[in-house]
N, C-alpha and C positions, 0 to 999 in steps of 0.2 A: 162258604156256606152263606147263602143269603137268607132273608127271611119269606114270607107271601107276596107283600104287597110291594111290586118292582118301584112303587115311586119312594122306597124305604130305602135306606142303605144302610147295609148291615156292615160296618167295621172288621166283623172279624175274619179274616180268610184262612183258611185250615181247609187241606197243608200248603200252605206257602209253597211258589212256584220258585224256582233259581233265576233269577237274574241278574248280571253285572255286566255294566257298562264299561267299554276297553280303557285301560291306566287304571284300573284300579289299584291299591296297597294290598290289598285283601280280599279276597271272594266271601261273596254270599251264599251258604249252601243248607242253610238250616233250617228246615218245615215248618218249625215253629219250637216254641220255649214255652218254659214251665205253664207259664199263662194259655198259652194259646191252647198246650194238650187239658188243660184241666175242663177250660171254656168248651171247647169241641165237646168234652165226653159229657158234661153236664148240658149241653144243648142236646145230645143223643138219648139223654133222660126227658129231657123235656120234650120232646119230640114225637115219642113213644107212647101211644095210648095204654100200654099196657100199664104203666107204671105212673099213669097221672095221678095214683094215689101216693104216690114217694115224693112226698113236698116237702122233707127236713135236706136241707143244705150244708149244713155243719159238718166239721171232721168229727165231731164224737160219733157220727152215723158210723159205722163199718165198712159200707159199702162206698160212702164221702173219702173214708180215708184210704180205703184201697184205691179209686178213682187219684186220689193226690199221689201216692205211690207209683202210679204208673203214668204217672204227668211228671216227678222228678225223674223215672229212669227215661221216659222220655228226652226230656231236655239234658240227660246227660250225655244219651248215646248221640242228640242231635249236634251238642257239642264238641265232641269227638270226631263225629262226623266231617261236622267241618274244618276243624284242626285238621285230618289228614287230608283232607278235601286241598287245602291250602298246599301242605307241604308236597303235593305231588305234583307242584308247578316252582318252576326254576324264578317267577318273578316274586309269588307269596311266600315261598318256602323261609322258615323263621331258625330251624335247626341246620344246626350247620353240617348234620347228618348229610339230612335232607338235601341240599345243596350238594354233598359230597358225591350222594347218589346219583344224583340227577346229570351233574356234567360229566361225572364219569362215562356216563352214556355218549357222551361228543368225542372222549378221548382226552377231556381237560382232566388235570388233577390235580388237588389242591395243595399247595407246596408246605412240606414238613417246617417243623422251629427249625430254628439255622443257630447254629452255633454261636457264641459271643468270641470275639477276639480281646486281648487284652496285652497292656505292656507290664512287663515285672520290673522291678529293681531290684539288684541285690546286693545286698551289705557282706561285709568279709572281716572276722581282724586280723591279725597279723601284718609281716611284710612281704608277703610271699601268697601270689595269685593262689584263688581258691574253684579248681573246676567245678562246674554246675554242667552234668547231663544235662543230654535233651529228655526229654519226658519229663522233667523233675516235678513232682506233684503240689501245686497249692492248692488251699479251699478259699473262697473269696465271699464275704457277705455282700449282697445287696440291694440298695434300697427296694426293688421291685423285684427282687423275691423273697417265697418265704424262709425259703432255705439254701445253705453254700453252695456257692457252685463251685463245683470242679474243673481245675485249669492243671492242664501240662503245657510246658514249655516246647516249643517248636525244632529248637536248635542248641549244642551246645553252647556254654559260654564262660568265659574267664576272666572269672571277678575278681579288681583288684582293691586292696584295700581301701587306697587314696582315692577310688573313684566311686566309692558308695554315696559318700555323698559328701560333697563339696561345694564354693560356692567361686562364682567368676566374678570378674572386676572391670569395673569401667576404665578406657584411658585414664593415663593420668594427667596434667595440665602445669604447668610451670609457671609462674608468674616472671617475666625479666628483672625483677627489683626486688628487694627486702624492703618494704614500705617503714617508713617513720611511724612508730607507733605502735608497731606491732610486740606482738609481747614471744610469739612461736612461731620456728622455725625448723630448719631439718637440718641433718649433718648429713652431706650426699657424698662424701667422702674423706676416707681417711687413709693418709700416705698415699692418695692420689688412685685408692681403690675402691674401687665402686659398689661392688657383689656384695650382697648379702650378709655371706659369711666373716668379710670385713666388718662390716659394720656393727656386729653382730659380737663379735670379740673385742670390739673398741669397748673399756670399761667406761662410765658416767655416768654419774650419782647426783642426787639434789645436795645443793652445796658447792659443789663444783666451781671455777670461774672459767669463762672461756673471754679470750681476748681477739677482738674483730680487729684485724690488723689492714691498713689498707697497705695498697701496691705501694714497694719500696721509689721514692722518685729519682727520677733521670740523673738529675742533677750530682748524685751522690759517686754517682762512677764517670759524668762526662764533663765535670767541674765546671759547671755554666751556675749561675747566681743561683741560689735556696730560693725555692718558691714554695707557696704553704703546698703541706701535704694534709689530705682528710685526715680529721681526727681520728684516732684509733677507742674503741668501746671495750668497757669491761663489764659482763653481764655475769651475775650470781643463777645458776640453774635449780628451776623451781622443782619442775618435774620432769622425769626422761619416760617416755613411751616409744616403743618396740610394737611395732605394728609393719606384718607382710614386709620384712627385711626393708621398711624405715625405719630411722631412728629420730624422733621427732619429740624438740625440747622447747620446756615452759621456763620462759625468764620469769623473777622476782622483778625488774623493772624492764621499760618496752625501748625498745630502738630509737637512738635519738635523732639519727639522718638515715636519709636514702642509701640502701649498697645497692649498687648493680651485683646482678649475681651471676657464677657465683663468688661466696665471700669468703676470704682468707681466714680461719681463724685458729689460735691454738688454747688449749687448756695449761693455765698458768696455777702457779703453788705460790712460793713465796718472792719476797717482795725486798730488791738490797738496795742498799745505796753507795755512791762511788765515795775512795777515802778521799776521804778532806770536808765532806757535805757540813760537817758541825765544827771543824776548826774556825777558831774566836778570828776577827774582822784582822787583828793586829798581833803580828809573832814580835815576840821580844828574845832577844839574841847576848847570851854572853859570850866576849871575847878576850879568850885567855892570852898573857902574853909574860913570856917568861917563866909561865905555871903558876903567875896570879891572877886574878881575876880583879881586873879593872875597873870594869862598869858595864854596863847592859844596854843595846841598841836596840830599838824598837821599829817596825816596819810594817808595810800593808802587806797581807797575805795573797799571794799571787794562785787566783781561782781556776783562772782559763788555763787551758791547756790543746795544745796544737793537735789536730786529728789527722795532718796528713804527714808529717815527718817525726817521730822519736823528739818528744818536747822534754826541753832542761829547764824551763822560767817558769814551772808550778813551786806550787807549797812541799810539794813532795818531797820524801827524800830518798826520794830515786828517780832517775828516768825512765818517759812515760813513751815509749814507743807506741806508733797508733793501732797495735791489733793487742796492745794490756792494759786489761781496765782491772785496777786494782779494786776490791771493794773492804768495808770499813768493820769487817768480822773477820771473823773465822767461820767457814762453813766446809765440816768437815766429810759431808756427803753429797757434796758439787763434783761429778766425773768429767773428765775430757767425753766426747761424742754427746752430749747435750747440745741444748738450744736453751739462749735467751733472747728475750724482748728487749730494746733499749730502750726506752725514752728520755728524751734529754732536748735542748737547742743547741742549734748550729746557726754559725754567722760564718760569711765569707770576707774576708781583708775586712774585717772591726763593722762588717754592715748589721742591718736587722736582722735579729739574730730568730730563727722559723723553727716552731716545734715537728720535730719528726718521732717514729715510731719504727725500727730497724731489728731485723730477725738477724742474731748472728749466732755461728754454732762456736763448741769451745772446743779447744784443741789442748791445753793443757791447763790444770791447775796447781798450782804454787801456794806455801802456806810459808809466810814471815812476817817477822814485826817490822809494821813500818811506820812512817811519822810523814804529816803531813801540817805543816806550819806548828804551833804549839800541841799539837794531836799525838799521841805516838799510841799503838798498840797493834796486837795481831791482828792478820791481817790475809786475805785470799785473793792470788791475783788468777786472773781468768786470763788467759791468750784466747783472744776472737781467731775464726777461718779467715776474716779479711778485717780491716779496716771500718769503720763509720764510714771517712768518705775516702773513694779510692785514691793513694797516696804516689800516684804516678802523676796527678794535679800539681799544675807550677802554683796556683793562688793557695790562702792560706788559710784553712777552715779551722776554727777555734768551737769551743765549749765553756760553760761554767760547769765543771765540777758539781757544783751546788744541784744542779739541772738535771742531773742525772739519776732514772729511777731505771730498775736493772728488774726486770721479772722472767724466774726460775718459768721455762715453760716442761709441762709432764707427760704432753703428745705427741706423736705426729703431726706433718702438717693436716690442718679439716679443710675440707669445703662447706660452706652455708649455703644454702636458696631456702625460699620463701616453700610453704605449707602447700601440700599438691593442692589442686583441686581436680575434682571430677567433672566429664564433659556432663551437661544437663541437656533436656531436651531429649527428643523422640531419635531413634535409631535413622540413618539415611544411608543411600550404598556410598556413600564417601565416609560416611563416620559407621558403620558396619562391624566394627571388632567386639571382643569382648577378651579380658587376660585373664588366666591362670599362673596363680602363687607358687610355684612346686620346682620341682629342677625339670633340665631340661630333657631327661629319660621318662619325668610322669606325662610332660605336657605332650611325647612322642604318641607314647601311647593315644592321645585320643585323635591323630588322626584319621578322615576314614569315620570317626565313630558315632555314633547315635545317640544324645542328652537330652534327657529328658528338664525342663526348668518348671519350677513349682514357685508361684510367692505365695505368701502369707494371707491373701486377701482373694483368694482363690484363683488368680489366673494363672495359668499355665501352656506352657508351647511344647512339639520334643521337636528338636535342630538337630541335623549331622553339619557336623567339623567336618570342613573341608580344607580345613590347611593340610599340605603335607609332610611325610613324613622327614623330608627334608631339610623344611625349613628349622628342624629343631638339633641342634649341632652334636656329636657325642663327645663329651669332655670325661678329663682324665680326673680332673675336679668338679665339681656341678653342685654348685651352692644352688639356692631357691633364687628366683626370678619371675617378675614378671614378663610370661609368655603370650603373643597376641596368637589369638584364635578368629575365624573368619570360618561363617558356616553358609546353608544351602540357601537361608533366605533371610533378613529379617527379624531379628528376637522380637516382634512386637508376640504381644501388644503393650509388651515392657519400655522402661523406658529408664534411659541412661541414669536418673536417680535411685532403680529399683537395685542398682548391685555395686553400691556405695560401700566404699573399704571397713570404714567404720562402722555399721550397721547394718550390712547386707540382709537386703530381704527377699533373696528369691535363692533357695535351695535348686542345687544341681543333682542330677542321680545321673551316673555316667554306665552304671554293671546293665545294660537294659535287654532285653530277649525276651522277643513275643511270646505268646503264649494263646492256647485257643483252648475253647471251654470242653469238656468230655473227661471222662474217667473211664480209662483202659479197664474194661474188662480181663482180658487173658482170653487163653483159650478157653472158647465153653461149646459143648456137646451139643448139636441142635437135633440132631438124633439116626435114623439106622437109614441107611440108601436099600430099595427096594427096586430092580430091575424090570419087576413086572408092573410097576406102574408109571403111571404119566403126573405129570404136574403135581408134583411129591412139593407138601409147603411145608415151612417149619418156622415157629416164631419165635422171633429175637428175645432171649429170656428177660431183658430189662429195658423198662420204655422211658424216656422218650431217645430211641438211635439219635445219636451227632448226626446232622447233614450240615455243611461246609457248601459256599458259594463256587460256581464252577462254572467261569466263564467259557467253556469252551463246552459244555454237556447239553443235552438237550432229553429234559427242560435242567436250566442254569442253575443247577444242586446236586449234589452227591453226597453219601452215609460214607461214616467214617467206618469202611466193613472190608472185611476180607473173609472171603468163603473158601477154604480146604475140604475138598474129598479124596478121601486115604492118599491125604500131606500133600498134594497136587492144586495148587491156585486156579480157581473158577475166574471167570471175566463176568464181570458185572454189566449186564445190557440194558437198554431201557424198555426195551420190547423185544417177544421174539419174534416178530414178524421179520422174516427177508433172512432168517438163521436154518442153517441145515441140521440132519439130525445128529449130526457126530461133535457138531459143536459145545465145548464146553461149558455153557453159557446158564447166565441165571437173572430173575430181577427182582426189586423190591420195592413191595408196595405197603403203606397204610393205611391201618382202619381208623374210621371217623373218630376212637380213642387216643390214635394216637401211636398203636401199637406197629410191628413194623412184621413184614413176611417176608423171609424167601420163598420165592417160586423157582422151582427147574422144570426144564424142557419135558415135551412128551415122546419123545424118539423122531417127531417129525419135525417139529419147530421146535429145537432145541436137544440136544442129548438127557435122555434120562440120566437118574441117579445110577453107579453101580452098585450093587448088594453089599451092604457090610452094616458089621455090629459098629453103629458108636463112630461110622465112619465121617459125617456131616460135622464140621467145627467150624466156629464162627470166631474170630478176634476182629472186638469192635470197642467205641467207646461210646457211653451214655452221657446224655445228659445235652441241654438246650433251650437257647430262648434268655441267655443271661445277656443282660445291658442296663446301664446307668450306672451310676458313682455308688463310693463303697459308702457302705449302714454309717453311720456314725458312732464314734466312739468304736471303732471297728478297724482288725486290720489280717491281710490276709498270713494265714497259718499255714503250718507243713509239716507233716509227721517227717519227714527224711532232715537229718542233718549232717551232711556232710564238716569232717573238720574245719574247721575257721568259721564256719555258716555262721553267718549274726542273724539276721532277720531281710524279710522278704516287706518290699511299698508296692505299690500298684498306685503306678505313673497314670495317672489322666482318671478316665474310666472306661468302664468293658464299654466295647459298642460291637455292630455288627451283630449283635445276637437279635431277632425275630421269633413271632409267637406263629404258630401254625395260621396258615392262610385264612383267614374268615370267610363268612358267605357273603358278605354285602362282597368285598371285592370279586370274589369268583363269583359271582350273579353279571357283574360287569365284564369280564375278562374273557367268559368262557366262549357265549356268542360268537365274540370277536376272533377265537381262536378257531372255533366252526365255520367263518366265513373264509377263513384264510388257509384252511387245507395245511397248517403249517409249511404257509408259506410267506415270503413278507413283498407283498406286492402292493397294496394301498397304503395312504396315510394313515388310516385307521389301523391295520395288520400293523404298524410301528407301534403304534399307541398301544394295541392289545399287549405285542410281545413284549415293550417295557414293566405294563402293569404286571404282569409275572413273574417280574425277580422282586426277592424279599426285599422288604424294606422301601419300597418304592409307594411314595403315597397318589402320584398323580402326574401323568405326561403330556406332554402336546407338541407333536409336531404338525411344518409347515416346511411348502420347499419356500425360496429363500437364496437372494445374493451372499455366497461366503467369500470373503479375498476376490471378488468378482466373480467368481463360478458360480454356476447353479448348483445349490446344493440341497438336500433335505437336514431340515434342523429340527433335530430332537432335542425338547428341553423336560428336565427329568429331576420332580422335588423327591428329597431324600426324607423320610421320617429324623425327627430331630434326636440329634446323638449319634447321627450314622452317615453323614458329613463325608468321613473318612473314605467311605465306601464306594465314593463316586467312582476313582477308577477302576473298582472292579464292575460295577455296572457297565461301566463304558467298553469295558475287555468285552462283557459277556454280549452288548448288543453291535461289538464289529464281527462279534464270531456268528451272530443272526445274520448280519449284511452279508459276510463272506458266503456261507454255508447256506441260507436258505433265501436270501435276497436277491434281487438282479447282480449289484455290485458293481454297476455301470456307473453311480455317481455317488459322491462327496458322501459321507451322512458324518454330521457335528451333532456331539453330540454336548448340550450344555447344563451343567447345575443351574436349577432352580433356586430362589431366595425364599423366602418371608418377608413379605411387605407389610409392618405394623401402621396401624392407625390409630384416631383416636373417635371417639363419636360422643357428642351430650346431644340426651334426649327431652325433654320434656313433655309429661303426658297426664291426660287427664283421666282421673279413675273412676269406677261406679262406687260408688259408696258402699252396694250390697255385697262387693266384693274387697278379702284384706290383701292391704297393700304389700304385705311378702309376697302370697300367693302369685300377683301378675306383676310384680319386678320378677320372679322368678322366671314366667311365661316370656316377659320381654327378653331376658338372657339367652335363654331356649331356644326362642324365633330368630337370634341376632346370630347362635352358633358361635358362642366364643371360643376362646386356643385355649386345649384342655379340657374342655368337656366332650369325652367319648360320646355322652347320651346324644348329642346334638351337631355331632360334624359330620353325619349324610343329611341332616334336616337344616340347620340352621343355613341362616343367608350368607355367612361368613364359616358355616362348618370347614373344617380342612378339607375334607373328603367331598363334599357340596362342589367347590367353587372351581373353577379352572385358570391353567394358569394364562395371564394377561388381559384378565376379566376385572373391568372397571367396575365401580358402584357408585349409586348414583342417591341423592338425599332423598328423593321422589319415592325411590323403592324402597327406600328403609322404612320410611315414612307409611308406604303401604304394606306394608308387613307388619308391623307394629298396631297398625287400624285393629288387623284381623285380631290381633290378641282378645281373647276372653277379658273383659273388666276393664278395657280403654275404649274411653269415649274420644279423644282425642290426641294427637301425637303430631311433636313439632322438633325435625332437627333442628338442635341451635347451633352446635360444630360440629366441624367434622372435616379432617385433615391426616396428613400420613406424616411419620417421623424418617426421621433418618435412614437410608437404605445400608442391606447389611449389617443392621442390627440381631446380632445372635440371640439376646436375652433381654424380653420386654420387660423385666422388673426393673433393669439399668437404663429406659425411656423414661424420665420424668414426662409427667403433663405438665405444660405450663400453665401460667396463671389465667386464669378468668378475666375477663373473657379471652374466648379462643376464636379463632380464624373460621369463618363459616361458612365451608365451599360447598358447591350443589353436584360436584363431579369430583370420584377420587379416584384419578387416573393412577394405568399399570401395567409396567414396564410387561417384555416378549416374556420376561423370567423371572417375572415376579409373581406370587400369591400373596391376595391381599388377607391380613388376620387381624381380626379385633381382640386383642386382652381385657382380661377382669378387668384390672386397674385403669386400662384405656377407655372405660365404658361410665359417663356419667348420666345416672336417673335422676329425674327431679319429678316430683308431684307435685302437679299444679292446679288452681281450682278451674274447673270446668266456665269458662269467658260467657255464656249463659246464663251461667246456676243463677237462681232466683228471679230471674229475669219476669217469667211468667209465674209466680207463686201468688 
């Protein structure tokens, strides 16, 4: 409406014409708003000669406020208006209705929640396997939902006790020496036995002595001249510790020389000495004659005594063959088949006489009074198995009596070596192993098997063992041992410290059996087959239907459903197109709630239903859309307990599960599926078909040298948590190449990463605007990881960016301009961290200043992503301000 005079311009236009210029976000479709109707109808007064006497303006008029009434349902209807206005276009449409409708129309459709996968563990007591059906029901909290989900188990499985949860162990590590100084050591053998279970029955107590005896010398059996022998050690035991069939002991004081190991040593009791050790310097002799007694001769005590031939010139009074060593008591619980220690010196023909330390066993013992120089009392003689030194020797080895200390040993022979140690450092395929503590019937079992490893600090892997079952021997006896295990790849991101004997920090669960998300319904009624009609539908009584990924389906999903009419199995089709009438066929679709249909044929495309009460049953499972780690403080539950059942873990977390298809991605997808007839004949037609399977956040191929061939390379980011899924993505887009593609060349197809960065910004603010306000806006514009609001808008959104798409400081820089309340904006860094980094909270920033590049280059299979933490704001004052005041 204008006014009279054309050289006026009258502002108000009513009714506004529609126009929008192409790319728009939104149409314009609205005649006018509350203002505009009220303005028009009060110009229609003014206008009106009739009524040039009605000059009150005010709502208290009647007529005023009826006019405002029909200016708000104006502006109501005109907004509504244009809401459907919007929604009846595939590129404004805002509901996801909307969108549903609309590609429907192309033949696209928007793919249902998909199921979550998950791994169970399960615990058992007893000793004696505990079967776990397949279907076995858990409920599982998690973080990102509100409520449990329901998991059945996929497959049998047979839980054993010892493998609910246990823990594995690094090499072990030997040292060659018993170091000087040491205080702890091991006993690696007793009576020359190694197992376990020897070790295990060997009795040793703090208190104890053990005696380090060194290698008996040459000399003693090949009569060549005494040369010193190492000192032999007597250590008092502090403490004994039993760990994973070691026996590993604490001296009171520490090792006074180097042993090579390993070291001879026995457990000694008490402590003798040979007769004569305290007979006085000087024997005094009476000699009778006649059967009086004359007088007294006095003489030196003869100490030495001969050790290779039966000696007559001691103090003794008896002779001293070389395998009888008298000692200077009575000991009335000294048996033949014992062992003692000697100690004493030997000289050869009257030379330097060399302390030795000699194991010899006893073979009898004798109890008499004996006398040795002025000494007489009872007495215990011991017969040795051999000799001190072998008495087939022509020279003459001698002793002092005095010299001799004799120790009672209460062992077997030990062996000694030095304290394992564990290999340190990162896993490599040459140090690759990892042992189990168990006999060699548990370690059998886990060949073949599937372990899941959990530490304490949240990382975790699951490995299949791949030793076989071979390698683990069946014994008639089978103490505990450590057994080496070799798996599919690599324990990282662990590391040879994490599964340390004495503190193990990374839990095994070995009972493992997938499990995927839905609860069996049973049979349920969908309701009566009616012959005289066509396209007979029936709704699934509980929503949201399980669909499951299915590489080989088209489109790459299927409901976890089975349809019986009167007890006869339907074939579930994706359409009936290209189906005859006698076919017994059916399919199923949803509505924008969520909710799920059977459809059956009309007698032409498709077999009708046939007539019956109650004849239509459906056995399905519900439920979908579960993914991420368990609630905290949370663990999954299960009404069924089977005997032995202890309790149920969930290894890792659910993944694989997806939220029903949005519209922003089908706004993208659908097109592309229009242009390609479902067919895959361009680069784009790859691109379209990959954004179709769940879980896929963004594709991009290109052909491309592989192994020298031309090939077409598809690189393909997974939504994070769903990693796992690649190869079924990869299944489902070789069964696109086979089945609707040429098939004539190569197609690679490669996981996409996460490219972190880091970015400081500094920028100048308006004063009239608060500084939350436009840091928030900056965040917004930059599309950080983790804001849904802002990953199709932001410059760094997920959904935004494509993969092997640089960024450059110029453009951040101008994007940042635009922000409401920046007057100015200045990258100061900006750099990328480490590639293949899964988790940007484990990126430190480094220190200030940072590295300030103007290009942040990106690899074929990389997405670049900014995090919160990665993102520094600084307010700065405006390089101006005041300048002109």
């Amino acid at each position: 409406m204008m006014a009279c005079n054309p050289l006026i311009f009258d502002p108000v236009l009513f009714p506004r014409r529609a126009f929008n210029r192409p790319g728009l976000p939104r149409i314009d479709y609205r005649i006018g708003r509350y203002p505009d109707f009220l303005a028009a109808m009060i110009r229609g007064i003014d206008a009106a000669p009739e009524l040039a006497a009605w000059t009150h303006r005010e709502a208290d008029d009647p007529a005023i406020a009826l006019l405002e009434g029909a200016a708000i349902l104006g502006d109501i209807l005109t907004f509504y208006q244009e809401h459907y206005a919007n929604e009846a276009y595939l590129r404004t449409a805002a509901w996801r209705d909307s969108v549903a409708e609309l590609v429907r129309l192309t033949g696209y459709r928007l793919s249902p929640a998909i199921r979550g996968r998950a791994t169970l563990a399960f615990e058992v007591r007893g000793d004696k396997p505990v079967p776990i059906a397949a279907g076995f029901p858990v409920k599982v909290e998690l973080e990102d939902l509100p409520v449990p989900a329901d998991f059945q188990t996929n497959a049998p499985l047979e839980a054993w006790p010892h493998l609910g949860r246990f823990h594995l162990y690094r090499p072990r590590a030997y040292a060659a020496t018993l170091a000087a100084g040491t205080f702890t050591f091991e006993v690696s053998s007793v009576a020359g036995a190694t197992d376990s279970a020897s070790l295990a029955a060997f009795e040793l107590k703090p208190g104890d002595r053990l005696m380090l005896l060194p290698a008996e010398p040459p000399w003693t059996s090949n009569g060549s001249v005494p040369a010193n022998q190492a000192s032999a050690q007597v250590v008092k035991v502090k403490t004994v510790t039993r760990l994973l069939g070691r026996l590993l002991v604490e001296a009171e004081t520490p090792i006074l020389r180097q042993w090579t190991a390993p070291v001879a040593a026995y457990r000694i009791n008490r402590t003798f000495r040979h007769l004569g050790h305290n007979a006085p310097p000087k024997t005094v002799s009476t000699t009778p004659a006649s059967g009086t007694i004359t007088g007294a001769t006095q003489y030196d005590t003869r100490y030495q005594r001969h050790l290779t031939w039966e000696c007559t010139d001691t103090g003794a009074s008896l002779d001293l063959p070389p395998e009888l060593l008298p000692l200077d008591v009575e000991v009335a619980d000294l048996h033949p088949g014992g062992s003692v220690v000697i100690q004493t010196r030997i000289s050869r023909d009257d030379g330097t006489p060399v302390a030795v330390s000699l194991l010899r066993g006893v073979t009898a013992v004798a109890f008499r009074t004996v006398g040795f120089g002025n000494v007489n009392g009872p007495g215990t003689l011991l017969t040795l198995d051999r000799p001190l030194v072998d008495e087939t020797t022509a020279y003459s080895y001698t002793s002092d009596v005095r010299d001799f200390r004799l120790h009672e040993v209460t062992s077997p022979a030990l062996r000694l070596q030095p304290v394992a140690h564990g290999r340190n450092g990162g896993f490599t395929p040459t140090h690759d192993t990892l042992h189990l503590y168990g006999t060699a019937a548990q370690a059998r079992l886990l060949a073949g098997r599937r372990l899941f490893l959990a530490h304490d600090d949240g990382r975790s892997v699951e490995l299949a063992c791949t030793s076989a079952a071979s390698q683990f021997p069946t014994l008639a006896v089978d103490p505990p041992a450590m057994w080496p295990l070799v798996f599919h790849r690599l324990p990282a991101p662990f590391r040879h410290a994490d599964f340390d004997e004495t503190a193990p920090a990374v839990t095994v669960f070995g009972n493992l059996v997938d499990a995927s998300q839905g609860k069996a319904e049973g049979d349920v009624v969908l309701g009566n087959g009616d012959a005289r009609q066509g396209w007979q539908t029936f709704a699934i009584p509980k929503a949201p239907l399980s669909y499951f990924l299915s590489s080989d389906g088209v489109p790459p999903w299927a409901p976890a459903l089975e349809i019986y009419v009167d007890g006869r199995l339907w074939r579930r089709v994706d359409a009936f197109f290209g189906h005859g009438p006698r076919e017994q066929v059916y399919i199923v679709r949803e509505d924008a709630e969520g909710r799920s249909f059977v459809q059956f044929g009309d007698g032409l495309a498709g077999a009708r239903l046939p007539s019956g009460l109650g004849n239509v049953m459906a056995r399905y499972r519900s439920g979908a859309g579960a993914r991420g780690p368990l609630k905290p403080d949370t663990k999954p539950t299960t009404a069924e307990r089977p005997p032995g059942f202890d309790k149920v873990t969930l290894a890792g977390i659910v993944s694989g599960g997806a939220d029903a298809e949005d519209g922003d991605k089908a706004r993208e997808a659908a097109p592309g599926k229009v242009q390609s007839l479902g067919r895959l004949v361009s680069i784009r037609d790859y691109e379209t078909e990959t954004l179709g399977v769940p879980g896929v956040v963004t594709a991009a191929a290109a052909w491309d040298l592989h192994v020298g061939v031309p090939a077409l390379i598809l690189r393909v980011l997974l939504e994070a948590g769903r990693e796992g899924e690649f190869a079924a993505v990869r299944a489902t887009l070789a069964h696109a190449q086979r089945c609707r593609g040429p098939d004539r060349f190569p197609l690679v197809v490669q996981q996409a990463l996460l490219r972190y960065v880091f970015v400081d910004v500094g920028y100048a603010r308006d004063p009239s605007w608060r500084q939350e306000d436009v840091e928030a806006a900056l965040r917004a514009a930059l599309g950080l990881a983790g804001d849904p609001m802002a990953e199709r808008t932001g410059l760094f959104g997920l959904r935004a960016r494509r993969l092997g798409e640089r960024e450059y400081a110029s453009r951040i820089e101008g994007r940042l301009q635009n922000v409401p309340g920046v007057l100015w904006c200045k990258v100061t860094a900006l750099g990328r961290f480490p590639a293949n980094a899964a988790n940007p909270e484990a990126l430190p920033l480094s220190p200030a200043p940072r590295p300030a590049g103007l290009v942040l280059p990106c690899g074929a299979r990389e997405l670049l992503q900014l995090a919160p933490s990665h993102l520094t704001l600084t307010a700065l004052a405006e390089p101006s301000a005041g300048e002109c005041a």
